[in-house]
C-alpha positions as a printed NumPy array, in Angstrom:
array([[ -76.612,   24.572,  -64.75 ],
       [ -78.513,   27.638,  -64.22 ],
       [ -78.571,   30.378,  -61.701],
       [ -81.583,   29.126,  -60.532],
       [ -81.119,   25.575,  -60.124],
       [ -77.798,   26.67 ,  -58.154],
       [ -79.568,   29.001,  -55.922],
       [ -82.427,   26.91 ,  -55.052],
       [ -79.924,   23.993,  -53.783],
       [ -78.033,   26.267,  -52.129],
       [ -81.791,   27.514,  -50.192],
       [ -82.179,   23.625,  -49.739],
       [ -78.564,   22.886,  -47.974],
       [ -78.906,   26.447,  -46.056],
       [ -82.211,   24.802,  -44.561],
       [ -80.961,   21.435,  -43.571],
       [ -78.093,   23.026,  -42.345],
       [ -79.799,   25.296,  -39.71 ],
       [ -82.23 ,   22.972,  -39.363],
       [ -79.469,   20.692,  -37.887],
       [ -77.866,   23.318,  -36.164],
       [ -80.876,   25.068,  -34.698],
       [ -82.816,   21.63 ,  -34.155],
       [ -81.531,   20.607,  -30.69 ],
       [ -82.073,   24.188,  -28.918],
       [ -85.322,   24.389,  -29.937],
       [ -86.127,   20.55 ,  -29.409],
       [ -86.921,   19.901,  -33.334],
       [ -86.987,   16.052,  -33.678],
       [ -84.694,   14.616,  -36.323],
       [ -87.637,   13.201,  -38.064],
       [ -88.836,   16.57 ,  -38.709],
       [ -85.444,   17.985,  -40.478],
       [ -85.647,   14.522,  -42.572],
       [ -88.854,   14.877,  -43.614],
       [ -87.469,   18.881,  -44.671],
       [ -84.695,   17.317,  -46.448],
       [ -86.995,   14.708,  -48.163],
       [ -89.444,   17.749,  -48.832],
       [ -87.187,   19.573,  -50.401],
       [ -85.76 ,   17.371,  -52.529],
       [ -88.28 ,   16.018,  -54.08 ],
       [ -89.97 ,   19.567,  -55.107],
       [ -87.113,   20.165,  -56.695],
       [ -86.457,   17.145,  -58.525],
       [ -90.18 ,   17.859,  -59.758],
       [ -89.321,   21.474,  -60.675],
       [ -86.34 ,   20.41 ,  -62.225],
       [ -87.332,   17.659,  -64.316],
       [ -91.155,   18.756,  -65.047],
       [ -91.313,   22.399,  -64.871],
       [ -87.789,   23.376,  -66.466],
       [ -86.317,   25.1  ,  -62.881],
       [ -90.246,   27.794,  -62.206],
       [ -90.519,   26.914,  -59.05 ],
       [ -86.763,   27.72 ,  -58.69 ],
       [ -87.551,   30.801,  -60.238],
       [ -90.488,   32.101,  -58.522],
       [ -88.828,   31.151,  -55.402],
       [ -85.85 ,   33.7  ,  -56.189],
       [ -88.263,   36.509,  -57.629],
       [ -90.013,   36.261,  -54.623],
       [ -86.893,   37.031,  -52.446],
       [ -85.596,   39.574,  -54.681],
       [ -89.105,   40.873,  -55.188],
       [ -88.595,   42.151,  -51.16 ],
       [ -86.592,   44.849,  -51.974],
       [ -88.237,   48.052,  -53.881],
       [ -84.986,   48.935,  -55.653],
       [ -84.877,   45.688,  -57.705],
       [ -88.699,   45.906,  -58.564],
       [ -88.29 ,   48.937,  -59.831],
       [ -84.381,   47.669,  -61.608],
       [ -86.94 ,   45.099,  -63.518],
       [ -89.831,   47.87 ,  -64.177],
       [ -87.479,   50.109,  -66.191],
       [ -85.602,   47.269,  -67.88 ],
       [ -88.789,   46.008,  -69.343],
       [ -90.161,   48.816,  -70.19 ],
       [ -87.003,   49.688,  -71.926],
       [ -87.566,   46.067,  -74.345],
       [ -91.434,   47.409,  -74.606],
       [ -90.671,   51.181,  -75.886],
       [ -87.785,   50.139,  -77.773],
       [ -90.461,   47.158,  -79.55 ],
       [ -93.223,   49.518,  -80.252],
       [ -90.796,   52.458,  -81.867],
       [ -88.929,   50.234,  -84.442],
       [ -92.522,   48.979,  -84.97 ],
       [ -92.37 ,   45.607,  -83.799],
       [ -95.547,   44.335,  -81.98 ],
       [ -95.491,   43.709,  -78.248],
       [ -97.475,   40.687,  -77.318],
       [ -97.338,   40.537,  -73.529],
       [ -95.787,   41.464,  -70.754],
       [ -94.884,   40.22 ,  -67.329],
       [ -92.514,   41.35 ,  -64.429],
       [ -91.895,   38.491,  -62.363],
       [ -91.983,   34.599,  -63.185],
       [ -95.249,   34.345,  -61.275],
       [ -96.97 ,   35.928,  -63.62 ],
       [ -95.198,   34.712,  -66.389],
       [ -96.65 ,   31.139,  -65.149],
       [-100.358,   32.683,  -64.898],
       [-100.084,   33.842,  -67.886],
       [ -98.559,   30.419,  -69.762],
       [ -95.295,   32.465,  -70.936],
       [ -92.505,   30.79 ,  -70.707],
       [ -89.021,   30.888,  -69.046],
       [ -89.038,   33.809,  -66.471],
       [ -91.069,   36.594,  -68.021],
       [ -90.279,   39.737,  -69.634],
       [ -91.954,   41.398,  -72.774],
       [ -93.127,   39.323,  -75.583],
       [ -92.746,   40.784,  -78.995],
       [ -92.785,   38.344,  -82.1  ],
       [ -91.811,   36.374,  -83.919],
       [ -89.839,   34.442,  -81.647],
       [ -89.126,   31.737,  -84.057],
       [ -85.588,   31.558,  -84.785],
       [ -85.581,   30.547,  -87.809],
       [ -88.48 ,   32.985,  -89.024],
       [ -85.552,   35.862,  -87.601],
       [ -82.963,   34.413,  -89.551],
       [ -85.12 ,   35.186,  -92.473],
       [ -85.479,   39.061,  -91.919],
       [ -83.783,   41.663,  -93.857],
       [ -80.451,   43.1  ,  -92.487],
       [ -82.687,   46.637,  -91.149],
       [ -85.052,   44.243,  -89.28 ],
       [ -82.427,   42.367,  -88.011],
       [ -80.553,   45.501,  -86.096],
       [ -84.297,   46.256,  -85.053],
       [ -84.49 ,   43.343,  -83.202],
       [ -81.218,   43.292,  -81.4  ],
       [ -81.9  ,   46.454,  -80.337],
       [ -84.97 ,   45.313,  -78.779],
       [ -83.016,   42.508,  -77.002],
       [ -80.741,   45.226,  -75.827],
       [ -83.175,   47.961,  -74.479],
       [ -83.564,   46.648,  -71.508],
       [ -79.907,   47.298,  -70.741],
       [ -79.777,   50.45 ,  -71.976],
       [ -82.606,   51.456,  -69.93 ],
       [ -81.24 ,   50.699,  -66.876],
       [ -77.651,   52.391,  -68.098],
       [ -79.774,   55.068,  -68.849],
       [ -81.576,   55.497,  -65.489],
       [ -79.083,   54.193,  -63.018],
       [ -75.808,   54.585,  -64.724],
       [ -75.255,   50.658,  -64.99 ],
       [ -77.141,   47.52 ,  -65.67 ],
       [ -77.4  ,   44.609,  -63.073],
       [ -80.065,   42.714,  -65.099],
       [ -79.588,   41.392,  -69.385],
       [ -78.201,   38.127,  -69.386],
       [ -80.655,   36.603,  -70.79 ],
       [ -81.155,   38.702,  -73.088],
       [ -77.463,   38.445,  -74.662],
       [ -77.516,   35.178,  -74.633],
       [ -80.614,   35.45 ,  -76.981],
       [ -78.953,   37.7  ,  -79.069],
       [ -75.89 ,   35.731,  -79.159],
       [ -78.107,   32.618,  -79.982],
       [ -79.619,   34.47 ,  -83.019],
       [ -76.237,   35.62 ,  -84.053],
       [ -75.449,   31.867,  -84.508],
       [ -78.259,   31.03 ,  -85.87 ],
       [ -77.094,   33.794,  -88.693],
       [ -73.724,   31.449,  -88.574],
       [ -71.879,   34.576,  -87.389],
       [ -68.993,   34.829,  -84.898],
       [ -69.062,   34.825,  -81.44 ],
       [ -66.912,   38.028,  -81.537],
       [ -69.272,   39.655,  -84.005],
       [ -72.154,   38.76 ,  -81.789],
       [ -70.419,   40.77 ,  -78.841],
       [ -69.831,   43.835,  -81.196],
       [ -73.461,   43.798,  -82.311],
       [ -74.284,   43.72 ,  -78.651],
       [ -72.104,   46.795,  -77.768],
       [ -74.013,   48.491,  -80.944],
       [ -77.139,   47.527,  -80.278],
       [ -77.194,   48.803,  -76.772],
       [ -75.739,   52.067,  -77.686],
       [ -78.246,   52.699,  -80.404],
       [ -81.257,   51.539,  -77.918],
       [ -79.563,   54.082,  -75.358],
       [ -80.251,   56.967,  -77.764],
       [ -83.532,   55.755,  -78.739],
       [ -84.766,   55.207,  -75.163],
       [ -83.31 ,   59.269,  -74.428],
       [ -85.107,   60.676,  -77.266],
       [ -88.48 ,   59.766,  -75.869],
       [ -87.603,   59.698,  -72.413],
       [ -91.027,   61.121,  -71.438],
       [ -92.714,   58.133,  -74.121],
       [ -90.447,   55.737,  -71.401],
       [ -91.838,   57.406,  -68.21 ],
       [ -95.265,   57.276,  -68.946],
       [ -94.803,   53.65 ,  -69.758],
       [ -92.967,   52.989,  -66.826],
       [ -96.165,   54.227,  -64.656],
       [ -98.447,   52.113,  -66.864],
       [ -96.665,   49.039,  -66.494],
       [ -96.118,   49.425,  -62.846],
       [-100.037,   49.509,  -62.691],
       [ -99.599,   46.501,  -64.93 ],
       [-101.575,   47.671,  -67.375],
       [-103.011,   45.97 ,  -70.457],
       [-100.859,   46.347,  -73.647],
       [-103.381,   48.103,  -75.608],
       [-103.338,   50.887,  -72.494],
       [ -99.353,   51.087,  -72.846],
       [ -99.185,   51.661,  -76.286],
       [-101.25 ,   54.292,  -75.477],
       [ -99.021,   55.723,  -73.087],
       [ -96.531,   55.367,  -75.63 ],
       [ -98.392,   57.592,  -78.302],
       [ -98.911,   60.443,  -75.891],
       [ -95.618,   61.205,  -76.119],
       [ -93.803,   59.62 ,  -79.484],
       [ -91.991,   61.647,  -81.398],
       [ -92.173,   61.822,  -85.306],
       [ -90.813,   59.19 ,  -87.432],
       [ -88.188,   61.532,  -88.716],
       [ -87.202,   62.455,  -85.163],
       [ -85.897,   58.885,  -84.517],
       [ -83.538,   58.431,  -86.677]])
């Protein structure tokens, strides 16, 4: 089950629950805490069965989206993924920094950069250079938020997509999680060498904007090919 699904119950049963506790001081008929109850559970059996868990989702990025420290954790973790995408010269599609406007924009899942092709089995046919490209990609966003803050609260998803793809190569399990521990340390030193590429980004995206203006950010500041490597 996902993290979602388990926090939105657990917003549900913390409702009923203080609805039911609360109700009689503050003369809240039981009808009314049914009717929550009733409310409650049948938005999410709709979000869970039609809408794969969004409204789940937006419901969480809206409470996390309270605090300024974890907007800005997601800011720099993205624009770690969209840096990392545009110097091994794979093409950003779109980007988004909260499920909300993943949903306006008809991405899928929770957001985050888009950079293509996201067909698996289009990625299992890539050569073994484009290959580490694109794990390093799934990694950036990591390393950028090892290499700002010291650690990384955010990437699950994004190992479990590289872990995915590492199956999908019928690799190991315990290969995947070396490739992961090399693929973050190589978008680390990537993300350093054009630090000042990454914080010119990082004030475009905030002002969310368009991907044509970021890569444009991006080429203020990018260092030669030859640098990179």
């Amino acid at each position: 089950m996902r993290d979602t699904t388990l926090n939105t119950i657990a917003i549900v049963v913390f409702g009923v629950t203080m609805a039911s506790l609360l109700g009689p001081l503050i003369n809240l008929s039981p009808a009314v805490v049914a009717v929550f109850v009733a409310v409650g559970l049948a938005v999410f059996s709709v979000d869970q069965l039609g809408l794969s868990g969004r409204i789940g989702d937006i419901l969480m990025d809206t409470v996390a989206w309270a605090s300024p420290a974890h907007r800005q954790r997601v800011l720099h973790h993205e624009a770690g993924h969209f840096l990392a995408a545009v110097l091994l010269d794979i093409p950003v599609e779109a980007y988004t920094l909260n499920t909300w406007e993943a949903w306006k924009q008809g991405i899928p899942g929770q957001g985050g950069v888009v950079f293509g092709p996201g067909d698996p089995a289009a990625l299992a046919r890539l050569t073994p250079q484009s290959i580490d490209r694109y794990c390093q990609v799934w990694m950036a966003g990591i390393a950028a938020e090892q290499m700002v803050y010291g650690d990384a609260e955010g990437g699950d998803n994004d190992m479990q997509a590289l872990g995915l793809f590492w199956s999908a190569l019928g690799r190991s399990p315990a290969e995947a999680k070396l490739k992961q521990r090399w693929a973050a340390l190589q978008a680390k030193t990537l993300l350093e060498k054009h630090r000042h590429a990454f914080d010119a980004l990082v004030v475009a995206m905030g002002d969310r904007a368009p991907v044509a203006t970021c890569y444009e950010a991006i080429a203020q500041y990018r260092l030669p090919l030859a640098a990179v490597t």
